[in-house]
C-alpha positions as CSV (number, residue, x, y, z in Angstrom):
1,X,156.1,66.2,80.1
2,X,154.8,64.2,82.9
3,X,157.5,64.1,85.1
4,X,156.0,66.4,87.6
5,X,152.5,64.2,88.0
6,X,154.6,60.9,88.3
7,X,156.5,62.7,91.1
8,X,154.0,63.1,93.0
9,X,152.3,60.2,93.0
10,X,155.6,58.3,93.8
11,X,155.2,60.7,96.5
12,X,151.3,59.8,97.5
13,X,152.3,56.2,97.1
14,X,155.4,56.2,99.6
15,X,153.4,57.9,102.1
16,X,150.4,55.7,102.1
17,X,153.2,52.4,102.9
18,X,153.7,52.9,106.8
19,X,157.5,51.9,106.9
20,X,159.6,52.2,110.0
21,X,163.0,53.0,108.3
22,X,164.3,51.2,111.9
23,X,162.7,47.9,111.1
24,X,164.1,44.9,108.9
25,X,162.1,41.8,108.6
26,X,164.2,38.3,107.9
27,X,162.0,35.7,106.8
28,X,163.7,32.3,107.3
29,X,162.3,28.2,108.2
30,X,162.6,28.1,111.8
31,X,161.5,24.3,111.2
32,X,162.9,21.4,109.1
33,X,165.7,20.5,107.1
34,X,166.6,24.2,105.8
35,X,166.5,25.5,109.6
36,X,170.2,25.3,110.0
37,X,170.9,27.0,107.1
38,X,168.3,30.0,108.2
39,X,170.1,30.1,111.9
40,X,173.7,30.9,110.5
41,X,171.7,33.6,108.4
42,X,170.4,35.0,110.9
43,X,173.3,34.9,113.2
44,X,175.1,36.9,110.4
45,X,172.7,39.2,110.0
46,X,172.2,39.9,114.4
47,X,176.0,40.0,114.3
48,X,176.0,43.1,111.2
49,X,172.8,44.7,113.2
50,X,174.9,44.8,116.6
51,X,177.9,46.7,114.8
52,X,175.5,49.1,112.6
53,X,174.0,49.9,116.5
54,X,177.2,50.5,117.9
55,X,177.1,54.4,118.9
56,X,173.5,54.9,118.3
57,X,170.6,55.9,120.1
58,X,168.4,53.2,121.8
59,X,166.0,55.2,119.7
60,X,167.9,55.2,116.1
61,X,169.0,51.6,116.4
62,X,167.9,48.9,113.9
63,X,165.0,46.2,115.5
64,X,165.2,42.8,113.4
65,X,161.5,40.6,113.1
66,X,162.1,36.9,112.2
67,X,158.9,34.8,110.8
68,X,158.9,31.6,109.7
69,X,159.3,30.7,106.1
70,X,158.0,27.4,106.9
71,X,157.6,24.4,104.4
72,X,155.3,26.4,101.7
73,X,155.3,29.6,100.0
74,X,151.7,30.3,101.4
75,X,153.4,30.5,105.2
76,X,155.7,32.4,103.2
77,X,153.7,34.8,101.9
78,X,151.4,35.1,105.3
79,X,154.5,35.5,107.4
80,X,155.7,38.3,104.9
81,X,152.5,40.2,105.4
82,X,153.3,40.4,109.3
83,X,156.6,41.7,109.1
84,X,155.5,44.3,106.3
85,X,152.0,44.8,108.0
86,X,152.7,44.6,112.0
87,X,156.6,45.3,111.9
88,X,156.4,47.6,109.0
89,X,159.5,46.2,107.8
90,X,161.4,48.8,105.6
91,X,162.9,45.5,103.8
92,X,162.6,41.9,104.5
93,X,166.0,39.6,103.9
94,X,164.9,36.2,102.9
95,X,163.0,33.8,101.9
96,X,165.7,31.1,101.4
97,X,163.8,29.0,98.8
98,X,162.9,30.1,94.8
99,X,159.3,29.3,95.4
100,X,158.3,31.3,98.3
101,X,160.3,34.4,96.6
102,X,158.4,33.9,93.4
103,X,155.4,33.6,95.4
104,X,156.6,37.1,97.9
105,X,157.3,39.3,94.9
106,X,154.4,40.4,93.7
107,X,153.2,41.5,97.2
108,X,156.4,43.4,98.0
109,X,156.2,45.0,94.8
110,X,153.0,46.5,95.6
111,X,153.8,47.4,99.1
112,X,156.9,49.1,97.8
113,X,159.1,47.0,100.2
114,X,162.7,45.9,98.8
115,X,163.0,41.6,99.0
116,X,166.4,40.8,99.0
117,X,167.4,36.4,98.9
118,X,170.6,35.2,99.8
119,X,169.8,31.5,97.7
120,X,166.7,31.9,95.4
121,X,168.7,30.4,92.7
122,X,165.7,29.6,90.0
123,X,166.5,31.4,86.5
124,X,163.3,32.3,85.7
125,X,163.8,34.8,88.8
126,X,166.1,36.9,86.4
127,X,164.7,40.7,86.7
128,X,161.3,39.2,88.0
129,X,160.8,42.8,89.5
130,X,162.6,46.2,90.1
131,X,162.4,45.2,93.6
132,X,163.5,41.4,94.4
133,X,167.6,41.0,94.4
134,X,169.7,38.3,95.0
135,X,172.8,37.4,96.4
136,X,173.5,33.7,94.6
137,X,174.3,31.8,91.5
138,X,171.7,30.2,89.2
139,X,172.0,26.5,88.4
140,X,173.2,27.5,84.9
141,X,175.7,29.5,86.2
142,X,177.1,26.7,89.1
143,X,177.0,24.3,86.3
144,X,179.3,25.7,83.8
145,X,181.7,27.2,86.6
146,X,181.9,23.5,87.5
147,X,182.2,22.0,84.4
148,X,185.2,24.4,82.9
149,X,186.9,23.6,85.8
150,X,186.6,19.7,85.2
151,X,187.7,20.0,81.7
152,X,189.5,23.4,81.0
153,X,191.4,23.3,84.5
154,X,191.5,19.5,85.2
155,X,191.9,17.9,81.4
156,X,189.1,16.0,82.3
157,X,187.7,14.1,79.1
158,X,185.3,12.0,80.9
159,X,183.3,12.9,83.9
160,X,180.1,12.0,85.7
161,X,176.7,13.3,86.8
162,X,175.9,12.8,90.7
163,X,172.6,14.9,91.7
164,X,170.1,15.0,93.7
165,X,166.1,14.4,92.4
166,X,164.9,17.5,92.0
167,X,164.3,20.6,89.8
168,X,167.8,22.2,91.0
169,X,169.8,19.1,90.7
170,X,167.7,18.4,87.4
171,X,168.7,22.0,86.1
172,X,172.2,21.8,87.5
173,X,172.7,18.6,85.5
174,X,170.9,19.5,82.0
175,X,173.5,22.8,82.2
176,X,176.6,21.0,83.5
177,X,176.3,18.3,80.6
178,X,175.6,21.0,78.4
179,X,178.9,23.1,78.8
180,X,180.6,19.5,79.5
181,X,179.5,18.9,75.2
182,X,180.4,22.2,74.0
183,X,183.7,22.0,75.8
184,X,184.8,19.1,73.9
185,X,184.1,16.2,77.0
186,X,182.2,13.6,77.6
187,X,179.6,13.0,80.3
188,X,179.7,8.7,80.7
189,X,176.6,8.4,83.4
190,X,174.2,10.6,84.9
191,X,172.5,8.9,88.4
192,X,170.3,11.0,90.5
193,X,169.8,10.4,94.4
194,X,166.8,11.3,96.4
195,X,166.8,14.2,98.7
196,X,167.6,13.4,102.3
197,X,169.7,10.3,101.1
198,X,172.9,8.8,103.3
199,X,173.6,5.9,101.9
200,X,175.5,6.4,99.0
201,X,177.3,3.0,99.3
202,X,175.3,1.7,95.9
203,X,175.5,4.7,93.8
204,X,179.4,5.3,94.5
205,X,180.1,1.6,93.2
206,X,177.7,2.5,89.9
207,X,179.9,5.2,89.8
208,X,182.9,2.8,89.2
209,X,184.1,2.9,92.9
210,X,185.2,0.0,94.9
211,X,183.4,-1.8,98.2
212,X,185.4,-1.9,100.6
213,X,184.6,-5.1,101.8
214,X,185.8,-6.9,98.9
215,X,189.2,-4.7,99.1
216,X,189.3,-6.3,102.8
217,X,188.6,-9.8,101.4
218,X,191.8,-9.6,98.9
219,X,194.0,-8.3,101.2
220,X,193.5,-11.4,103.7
């Protein structure tokens, strides 16, 4: 009975959000360990731009606004407000990381201001709000695509954990032994690594590898 009166305040409230429908704001790290993986997003992204311009106007063409995701999800959230606030972003691609998206949605929410991740993979970001999406997997769902393939594809009875020290690889471990169990296997060890790690020499021989140096040794 209503319907009219909610109308038109989802009227009222799209015209009080000053949105350029021209404008898309990427928020990546342009800093750090995850600035790679922000670069090839946002060479995908400029490349898609440059063929959505192709035949338009210099005045109907889509403008992209990078900020910085940076290292916590209070740049996050700061650099978010430019692009909605100064850029008037009509929707912001990005942030890479689960805990500057939790941290973003509320405020896109209110701002009315789609948030759409390519690798926020944390489950508790399942239908967190009518306007956050995501293009990735969740742990759970990495883990028991991995583990069906180890033992319903491969015959694999036995396998092993490798992961790194941290809620994802702690997740992705608790979900992969998981399906590992109710698929009839075995896990026989579970090591962790810490992020940022290149060694692996020591962990691949707890593993039940072989040094190399001692292969050398026999074979003189």
């Amino acid at each position: 009975p209503d319907q009219d009166k909610a109308e038109a305040l989802s009227r009222r409230l799209d015209a009080s959000v000053l949105v350029n429908p021209r404008s898309i704001g990427l928020l990546i790290p342009l800093k750090g360990p995850l600035a790679p993986y922000g670069q090839q997003l946002r060479q995908g992204i400029e490349l898609a731009l440059k063929q959505s311009n192709l035949g338009r106007a210099p005045t109907d063409q889509f403008v992209l606004h990078v900020a910085d995701e940076g290292a916590t999800a209070v740049t996050a959230f700061e650099s978010a407000k430019t692009l909605i606030d100064r850029d008037q972003a009509l929707a912001v691609l990005g942030p890479l990381s689960s805990d500057a998206a939790q941290a973003l949605v509320p405020l896109l929410a209110s701002r009315r201001v789609p948030l759409f991740s390519p690798s926020a993979s944390r489950g508790d970001l399942d239908n967190v709000s009518p306007w956050f999406f995501r293009n990735t997997l969740t742990p759970a769902k990495q883990a028991m695509a991995m583990a069906d393939y180890a033992v319903a594809a491969r015959r694999l009875t036995r396998v092993a954990i490798l992961a790194p020290d941290s809620p994802y690889g702690g997740a992705l471990s608790q979900a992969f032994a998981s399906r590992v169990t109710e698929l009839g296997g075995a896990v026989a060890l579970s090591l962790t690594y810490s992020p940022g790690t290149r060694d692996f020499k020591d962990i691949v021989l707890a593993l039940g590898g072989v040094d190399p140096s001692e292969g050398k040794d026999a074979d003189s």
